[in-house]
N, C-alpha and C positions, 0 to 999 in steps of 0.2 A: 416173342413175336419177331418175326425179322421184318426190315424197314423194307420196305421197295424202294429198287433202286432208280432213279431216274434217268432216262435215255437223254444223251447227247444229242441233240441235230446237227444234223450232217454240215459240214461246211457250206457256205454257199457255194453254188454252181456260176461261174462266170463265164459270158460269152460276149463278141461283139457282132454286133449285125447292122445293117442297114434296111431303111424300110421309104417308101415314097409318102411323105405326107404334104398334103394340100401344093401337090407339082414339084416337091421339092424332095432332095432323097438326104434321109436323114441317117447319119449313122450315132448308132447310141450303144448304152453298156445298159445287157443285160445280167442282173443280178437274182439266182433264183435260191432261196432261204426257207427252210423246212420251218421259221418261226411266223412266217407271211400268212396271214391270211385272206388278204388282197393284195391289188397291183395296185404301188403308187410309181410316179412320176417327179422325178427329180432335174433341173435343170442349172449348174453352175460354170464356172469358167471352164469344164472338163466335159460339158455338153449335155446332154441328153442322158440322164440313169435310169431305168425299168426298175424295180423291184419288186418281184414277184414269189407267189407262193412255188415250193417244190415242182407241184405234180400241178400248175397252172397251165390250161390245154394253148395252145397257139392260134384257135379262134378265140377265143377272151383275150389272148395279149394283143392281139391284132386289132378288136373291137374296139378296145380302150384305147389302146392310141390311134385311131381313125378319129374316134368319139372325141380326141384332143387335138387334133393334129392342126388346126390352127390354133391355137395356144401355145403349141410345142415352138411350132414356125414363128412365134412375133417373139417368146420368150427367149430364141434362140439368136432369133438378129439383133433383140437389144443387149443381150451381152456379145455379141462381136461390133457393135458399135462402139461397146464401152469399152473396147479392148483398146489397151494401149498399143499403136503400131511399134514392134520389133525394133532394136536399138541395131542401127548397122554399126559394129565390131569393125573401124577403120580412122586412120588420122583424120582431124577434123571434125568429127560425129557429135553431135551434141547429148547430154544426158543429164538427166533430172536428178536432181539434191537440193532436201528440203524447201522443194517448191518454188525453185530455179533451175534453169539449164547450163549448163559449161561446157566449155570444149575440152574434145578427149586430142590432147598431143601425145606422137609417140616419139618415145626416146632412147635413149642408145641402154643396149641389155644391158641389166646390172644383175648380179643374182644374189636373191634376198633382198632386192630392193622393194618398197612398196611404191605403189603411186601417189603422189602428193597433190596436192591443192596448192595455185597460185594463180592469187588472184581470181578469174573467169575460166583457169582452163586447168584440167588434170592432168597432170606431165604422168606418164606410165612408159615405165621402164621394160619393156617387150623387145625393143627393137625396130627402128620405121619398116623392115619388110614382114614384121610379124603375121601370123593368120589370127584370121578373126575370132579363132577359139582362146589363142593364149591370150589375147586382148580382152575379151569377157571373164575371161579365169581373175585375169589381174584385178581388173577394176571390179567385180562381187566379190572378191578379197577386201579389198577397198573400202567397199561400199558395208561391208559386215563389221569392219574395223570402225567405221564411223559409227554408224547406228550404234552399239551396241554403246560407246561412248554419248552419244546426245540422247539417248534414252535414256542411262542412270543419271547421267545431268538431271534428265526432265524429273524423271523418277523422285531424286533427291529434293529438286522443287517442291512438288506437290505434294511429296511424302510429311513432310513438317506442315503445310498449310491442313493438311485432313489426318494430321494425328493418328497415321498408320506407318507400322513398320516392314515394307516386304522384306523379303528373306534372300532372296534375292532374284535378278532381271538377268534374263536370257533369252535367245534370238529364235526366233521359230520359223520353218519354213513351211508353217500352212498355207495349202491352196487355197482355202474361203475363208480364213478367218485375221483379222489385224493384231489380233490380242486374246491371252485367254488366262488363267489365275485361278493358281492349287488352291485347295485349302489348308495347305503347309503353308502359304503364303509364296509359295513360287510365281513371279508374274513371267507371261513370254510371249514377246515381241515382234512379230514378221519384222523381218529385215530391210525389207521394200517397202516398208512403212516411209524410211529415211530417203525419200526419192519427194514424200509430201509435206507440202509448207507445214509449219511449224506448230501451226491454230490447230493443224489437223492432229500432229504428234502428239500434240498435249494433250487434246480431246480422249484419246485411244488411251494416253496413258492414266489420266485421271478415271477414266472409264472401270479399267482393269484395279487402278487402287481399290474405287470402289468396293470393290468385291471382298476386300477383308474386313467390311464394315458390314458389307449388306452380300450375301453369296448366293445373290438371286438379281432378279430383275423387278422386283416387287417398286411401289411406289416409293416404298424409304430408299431404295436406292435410289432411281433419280435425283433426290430433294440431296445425297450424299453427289451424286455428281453436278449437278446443279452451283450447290455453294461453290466448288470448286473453276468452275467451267458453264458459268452463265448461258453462252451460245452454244449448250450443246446441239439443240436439236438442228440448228443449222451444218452443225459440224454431220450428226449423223446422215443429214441427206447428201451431202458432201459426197464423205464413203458412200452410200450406195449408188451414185453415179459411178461411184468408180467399180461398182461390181463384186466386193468382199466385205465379206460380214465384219462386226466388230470382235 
């Protein structure tokens, strides 16, 4: 007997559109997936997602989001409230590290220099007539160089309190997520994690140790992040004012 073979679906189809909901003109990403069977609706720091079936007619995609379209509207202004305003790229500019602000000083080019920390203020070696791009190059240079450092610190903390061994910690630059953990034992990190206080760091990290005890979300895991990290659930509401998952 020969086995039948099973068809691939097609890639999704990707499009951007705009649409006016409840007075307001929305533009969103439409994602269309031969594995859909309905439209859902997706909202994170990247706006508005459609996900819809292949051969979905454009009066049903239109109907559902009408049918939502105050939902779309209030879910989309409380993530740009929670948006952090944009760091302006200039001498004097303040920026966050671990849940304080500094000042960013420019200083005279060096090459291969890194930015340093003294004291209240980040000396970054750019140049004082630098542009505002080699000024953010520098300092997310910086800021990844740090993290990556107060994370295995953290890491090694809490690693001997809960009797787990990760494999090792790596920086990640997801858009919705603070943390995430192989079941090789790889844990990884947003990097922008190291911009929030410390309570918060720890939380994320004990979070994702977690996960090589319990590789779920079931109730034995909390009581695993629990021991560790008492005030978590303060912590998790924390993060979601800030708009990124754990």
């Amino acid at each position: 007997m020969f086995k039948a073979l099973r068809r691939k679906a097609p890639p999704p189809v990707v499009e951007q559109r705009n649409i006016l909901l409840s007075g307001k003109e929305v533009s969103y990403t439409l994602k269309r997936s031969g594995y859909r069977r309905s439209i859902g609706l997706r909202i994170d720091d990247r706006g508005l997602t459609v996900n819809a079936p292949l051969r979905a007619s454009e009066k049903w995609l239109h109907s559902v989001l009408l049918d939502k379209a105050d939902w779309v509207v209030d879910k989309l202004d409380t993530w740009e409230s929670k948006r952090a305003p944009p760091i302006e790229w200039a001498d004097g500019a303040r920026i966050p590290f671990r849940g304080e602000e500094f000042i960013l000083q420019l200083t005279q080019k060096k090459r291969g220099a890194v930015a340093q920390l003294h004291g209240g203020v980040l000396q970054v070696p750019v140049g004082i007539d630098a542009e505002a791009a080699a000024i953010g190059k520098s300092v997310t240079h910086w800021y990844r160089i740090e993290a990556l450092q107060v994370f295995r610190e953290c890491a090694e903390h809490f690693a001997s309190q809960m009797n787990v061994s990760p494999r090792e910690i790596k920086l990640s630059t997801a858009r919705t997520q603070w943390g995430s953990c192989t079941v090789q034992g790889v844990v990884r990190l947003n990097w922008q994690l190291v911009k929030m206080p410390l309570h918060l760091i720890d939380y994320v990290v004990v979070h994702e140790l977690a996960h090589l005890v319990e590789m779920n979300h079931s109730p034995a895991f909390w009581q695993v992040v629990e021991r560790a990290c008492p005030d978590y659930r303060q912590c998790r509401a924390e993060l979601r004012s800030c708009g990124v998952a754990e």
